[in-house]
C-alpha positions, 0 to 999 in steps of 0.5 A: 251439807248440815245445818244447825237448828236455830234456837226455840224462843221461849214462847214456842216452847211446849208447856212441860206435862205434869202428871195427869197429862195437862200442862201447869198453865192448862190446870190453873185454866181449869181452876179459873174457870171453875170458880168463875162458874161458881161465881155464877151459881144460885146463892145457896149453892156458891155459899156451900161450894165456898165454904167446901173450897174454904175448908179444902184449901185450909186442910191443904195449907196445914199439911203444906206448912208442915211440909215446908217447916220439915223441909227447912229443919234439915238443910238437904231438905232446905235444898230441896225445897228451893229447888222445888219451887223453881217450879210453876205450880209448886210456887203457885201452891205456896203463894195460893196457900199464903206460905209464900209471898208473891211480889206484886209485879209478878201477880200484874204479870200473871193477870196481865197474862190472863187477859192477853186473849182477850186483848189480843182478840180486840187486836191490841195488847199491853204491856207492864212497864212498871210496878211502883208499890200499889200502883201499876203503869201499864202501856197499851199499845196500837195506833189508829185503827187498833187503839184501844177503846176507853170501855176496853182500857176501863175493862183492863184496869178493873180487872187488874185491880180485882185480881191483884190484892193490894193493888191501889191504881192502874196508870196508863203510861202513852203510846210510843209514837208509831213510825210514818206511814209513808217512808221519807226515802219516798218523798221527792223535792224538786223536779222529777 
């Protein structure tokens, strides 16, 4: 007898390896990370750091806005370039570099995203309804137990308004109600 392997959803996926063997998601970690410890660091040396990543980043943009106006002269070039940035990390470079611009919702997403271990580790999550110009509607969800606290909610909205530019208000969109905790089919009226 055969059988058919049922089909992987998305999120079992494996990360797909870039060169070097670290995956997109794994490098982009790294990078947070890395400056978050800069953004700890003695004044002189966060200042020298920063003006180093300034003028890295400035170098790398040149060369990508020269890139990018050589690919679009030519239109096989032009082809090339959409196809390009159906990658990850070729649409983040462009977007970090400001060559493209990011929709806001997609950078809720992305921070969202960034904050999902933290939430789960706090055993809740939430969820981006809606992105309506500068301001984003957020639902968070669990019940009872695992509601989340005001500090965490307070936590949650700040740090979306820190990492989205642009960003004006973080509004909390309520709960959906949770089912009962005890089935009606289980309640009897009448005699037994």
């Amino acid at each position: 007898m055969t059988t058919t392997a049922e089909p992987t959803p998305e999120s079992a996926v494996e990360p797909r390896t870039l060169e070097g063997g670290a995956s997109f998601t794994q490098l982009a970690q790294r990078a947070d990370a890395a400056r978050d410890r800069v953004a700890h660091a003695e004044p002189a040396a966060r200042a020298l750091l920063e003006e180093a990543l300034d003028a890295v980043t400035e170098f790398n943009r040149a060369g990508l806005v020269t890139l990018v106006h050589s690919l679009r002269s030519d239109p096989r070039g032009t082809e090339l370039l959409y196809a390009a940035v159906d990658a990850p990390e070729v649409m983040a470079l462009l977007v970090a570099h400001g060559i493209v611009r990011a929709d806001r919702a997609v950078d809720v997403l992305r921070a969202l995203e960034q904050l999902r271990p933290y939430l789960v580790s706090s055993g809740t999550d939430a969820e981006v309804v809606q992105v309506d110009g500068d301001v984003a509607y957020v639902r968070f969800a669990g019940g009872g137990c695992n509601r989340p606290s005001d500090e965490l909610r307070e936590s949650v909205r700040a740090t979306l308004l820190a990492r989205v530019p642009g960003l004006r208000a973080v509004e909390e969109i309520a709960a959906e109600p949770l089912g009962a905790f005890v089935p009606l089919t289980s309640l009897r009226v009448g005699p037994p």
